[in-house]
Backbone as ProteinMPNN parsed JSONL, in Angstrom:
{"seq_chain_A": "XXXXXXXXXXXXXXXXXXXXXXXXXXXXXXXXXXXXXXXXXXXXXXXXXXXXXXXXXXXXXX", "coords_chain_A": {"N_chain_A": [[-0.281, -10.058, 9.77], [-1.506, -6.951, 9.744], [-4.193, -5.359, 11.157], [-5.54, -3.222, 10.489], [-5.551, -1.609, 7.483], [-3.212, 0.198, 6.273], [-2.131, 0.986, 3.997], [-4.592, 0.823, 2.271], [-5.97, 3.132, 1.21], [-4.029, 4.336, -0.515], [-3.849, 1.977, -2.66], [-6.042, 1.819, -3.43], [-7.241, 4.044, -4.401], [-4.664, 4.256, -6.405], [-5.381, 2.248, -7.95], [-8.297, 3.655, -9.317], [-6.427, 5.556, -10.908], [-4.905, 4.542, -12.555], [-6.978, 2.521, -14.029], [-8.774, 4.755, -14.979], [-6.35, 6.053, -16.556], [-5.928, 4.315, -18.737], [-8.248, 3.857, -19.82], [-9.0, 6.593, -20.796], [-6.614, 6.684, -22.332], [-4.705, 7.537, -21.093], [-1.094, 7.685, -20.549], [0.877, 8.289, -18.355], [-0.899, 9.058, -16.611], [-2.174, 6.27, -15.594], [0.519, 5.282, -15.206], [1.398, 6.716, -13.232], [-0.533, 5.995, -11.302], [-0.137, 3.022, -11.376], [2.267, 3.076, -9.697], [1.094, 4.329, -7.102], [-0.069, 2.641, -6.104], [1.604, 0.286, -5.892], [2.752, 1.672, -3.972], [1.371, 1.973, -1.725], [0.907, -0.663, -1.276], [3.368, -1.018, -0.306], [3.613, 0.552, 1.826], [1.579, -0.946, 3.932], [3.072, -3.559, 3.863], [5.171, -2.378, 5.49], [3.993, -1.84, 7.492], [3.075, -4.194, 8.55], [6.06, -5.228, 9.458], [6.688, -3.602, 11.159], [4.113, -4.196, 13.244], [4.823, -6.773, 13.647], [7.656, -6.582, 15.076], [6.681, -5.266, 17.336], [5.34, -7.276, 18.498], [6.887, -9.108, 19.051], [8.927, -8.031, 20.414], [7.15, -7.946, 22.49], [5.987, -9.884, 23.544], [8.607, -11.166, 24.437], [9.708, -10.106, 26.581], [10.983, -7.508, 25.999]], "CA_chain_A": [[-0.797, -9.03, 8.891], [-1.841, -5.737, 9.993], [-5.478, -5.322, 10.965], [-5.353, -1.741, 9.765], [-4.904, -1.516, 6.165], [-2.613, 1.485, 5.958], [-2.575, 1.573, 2.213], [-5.503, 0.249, 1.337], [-6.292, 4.119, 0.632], [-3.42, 4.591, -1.559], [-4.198, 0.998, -3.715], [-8.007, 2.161, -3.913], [-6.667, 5.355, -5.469], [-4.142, 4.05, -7.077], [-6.374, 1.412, -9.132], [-8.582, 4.067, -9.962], [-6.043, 6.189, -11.377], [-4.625, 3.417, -13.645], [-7.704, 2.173, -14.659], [-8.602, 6.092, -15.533], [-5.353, 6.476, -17.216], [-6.605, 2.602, -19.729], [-9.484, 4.261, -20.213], [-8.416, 7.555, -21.676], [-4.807, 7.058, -22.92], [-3.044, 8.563, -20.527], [-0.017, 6.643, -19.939], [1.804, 9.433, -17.159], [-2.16, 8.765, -15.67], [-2.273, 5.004, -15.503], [1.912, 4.999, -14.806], [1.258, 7.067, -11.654], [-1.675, 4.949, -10.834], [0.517, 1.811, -10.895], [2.908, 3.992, -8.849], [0.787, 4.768, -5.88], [-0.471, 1.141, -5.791], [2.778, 0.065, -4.952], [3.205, 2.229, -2.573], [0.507, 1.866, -0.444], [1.548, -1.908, -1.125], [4.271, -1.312, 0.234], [3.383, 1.278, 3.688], [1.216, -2.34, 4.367], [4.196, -4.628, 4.757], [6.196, -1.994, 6.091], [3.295, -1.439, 8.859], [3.296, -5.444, 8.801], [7.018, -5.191, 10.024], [6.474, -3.361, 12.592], [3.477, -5.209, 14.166], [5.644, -8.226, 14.677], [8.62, -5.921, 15.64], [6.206, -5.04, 18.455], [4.876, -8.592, 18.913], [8.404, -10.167, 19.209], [9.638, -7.205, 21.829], [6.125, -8.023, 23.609], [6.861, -11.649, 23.659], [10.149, -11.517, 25.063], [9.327, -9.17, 27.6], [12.128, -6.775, 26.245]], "C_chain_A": [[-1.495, -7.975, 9.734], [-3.521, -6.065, 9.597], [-6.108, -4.085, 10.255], [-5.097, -1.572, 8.492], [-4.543, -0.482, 6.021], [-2.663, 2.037, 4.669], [-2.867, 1.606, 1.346], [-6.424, 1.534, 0.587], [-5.778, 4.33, -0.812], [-3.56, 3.655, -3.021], [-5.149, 1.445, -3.758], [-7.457, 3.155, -5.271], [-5.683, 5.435, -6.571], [-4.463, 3.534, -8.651], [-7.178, 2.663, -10.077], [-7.842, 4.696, -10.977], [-5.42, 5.192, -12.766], [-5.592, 2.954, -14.615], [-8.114, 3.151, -15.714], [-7.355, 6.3, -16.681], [-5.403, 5.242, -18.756], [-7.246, 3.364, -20.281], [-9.17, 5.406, -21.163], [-7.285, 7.62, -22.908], [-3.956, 7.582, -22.378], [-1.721, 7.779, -19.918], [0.583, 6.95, -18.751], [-0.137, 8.843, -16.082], [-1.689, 7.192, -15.101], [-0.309, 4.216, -14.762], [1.924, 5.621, -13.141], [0.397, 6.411, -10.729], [-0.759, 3.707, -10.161], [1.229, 2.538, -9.388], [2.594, 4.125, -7.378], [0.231, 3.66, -5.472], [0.358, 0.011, -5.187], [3.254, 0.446, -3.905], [2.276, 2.175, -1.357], [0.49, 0.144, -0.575], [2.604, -2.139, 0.061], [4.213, -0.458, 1.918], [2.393, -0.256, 4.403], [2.141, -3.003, 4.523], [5.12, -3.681, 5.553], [5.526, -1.98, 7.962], [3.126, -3.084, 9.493], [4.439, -5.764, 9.846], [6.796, -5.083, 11.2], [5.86, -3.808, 13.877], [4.267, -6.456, 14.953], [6.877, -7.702, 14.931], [7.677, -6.48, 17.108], [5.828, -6.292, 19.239], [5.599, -9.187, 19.997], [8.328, -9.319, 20.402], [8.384, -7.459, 22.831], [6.246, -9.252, 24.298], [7.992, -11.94, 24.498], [10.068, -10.801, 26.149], [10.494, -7.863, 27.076], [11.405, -4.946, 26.159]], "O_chain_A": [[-2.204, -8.498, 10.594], [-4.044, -6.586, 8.613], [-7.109, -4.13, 9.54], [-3.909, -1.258, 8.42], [-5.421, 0.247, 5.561], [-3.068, 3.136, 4.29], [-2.454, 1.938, 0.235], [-7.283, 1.328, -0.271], [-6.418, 4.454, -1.855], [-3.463, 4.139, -4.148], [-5.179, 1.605, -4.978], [-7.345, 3.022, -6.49], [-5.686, 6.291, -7.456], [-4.166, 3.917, -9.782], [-6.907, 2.786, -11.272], [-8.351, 4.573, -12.092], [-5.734, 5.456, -13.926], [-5.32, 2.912, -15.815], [-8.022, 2.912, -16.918], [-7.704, 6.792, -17.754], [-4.794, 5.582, -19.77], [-6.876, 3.686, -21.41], [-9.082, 5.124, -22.358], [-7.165, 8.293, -23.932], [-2.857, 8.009, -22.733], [-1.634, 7.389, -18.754], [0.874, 6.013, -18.008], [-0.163, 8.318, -14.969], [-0.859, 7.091, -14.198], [-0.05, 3.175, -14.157], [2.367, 5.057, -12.141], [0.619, 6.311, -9.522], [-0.636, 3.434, -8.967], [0.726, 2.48, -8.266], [3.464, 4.073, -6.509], [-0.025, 3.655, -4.268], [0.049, -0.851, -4.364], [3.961, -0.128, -3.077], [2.599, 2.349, -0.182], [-0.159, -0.324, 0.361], [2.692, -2.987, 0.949], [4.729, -0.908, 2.94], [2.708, -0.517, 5.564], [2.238, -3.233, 5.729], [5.89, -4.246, 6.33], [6.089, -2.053, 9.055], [3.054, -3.259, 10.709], [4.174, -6.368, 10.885], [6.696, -5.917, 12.1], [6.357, -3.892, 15.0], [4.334, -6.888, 16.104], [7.584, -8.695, 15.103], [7.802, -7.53, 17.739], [5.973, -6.358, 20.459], [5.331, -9.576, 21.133], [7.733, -9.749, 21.39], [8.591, -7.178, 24.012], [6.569, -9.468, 25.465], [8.145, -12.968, 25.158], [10.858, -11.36, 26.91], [10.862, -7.195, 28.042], [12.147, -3.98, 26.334]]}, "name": "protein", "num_of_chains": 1, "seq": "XXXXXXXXXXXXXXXXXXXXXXXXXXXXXXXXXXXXXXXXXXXXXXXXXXXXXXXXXXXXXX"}
């Protein structure tokens, strides 16, 4: 796991916006919310990948 949380910005922001979007009624709010929560879900495993990309090629000497 990545010591760096890359998109632990985008889930922060995300949550709020969802929660915001509960709170009000805004469904397009709270739908984009989910939205960006996933995605900075997902720049974390992608930055995960990579770490042990780098690991492995460090490992092996390649």
């Amino acid at each position: 796991m990545a010591t760096d949380k890359h998109g632990l910005k985008d889930q922060a922001a995300g949550k709020f916006k969802e929660v915001k979007g509960k709170v009000t009624g805004d469904r397009q709010e709270e739908t984009a919310g989910k939205a960006q929560k996933v995605f900075g879900k997902a720049k974390d495993k992608v930055q995960d990948i990579k770490d042990n990309l780098t690991n492995k090629k460090d490992k092996e000497g390649i």
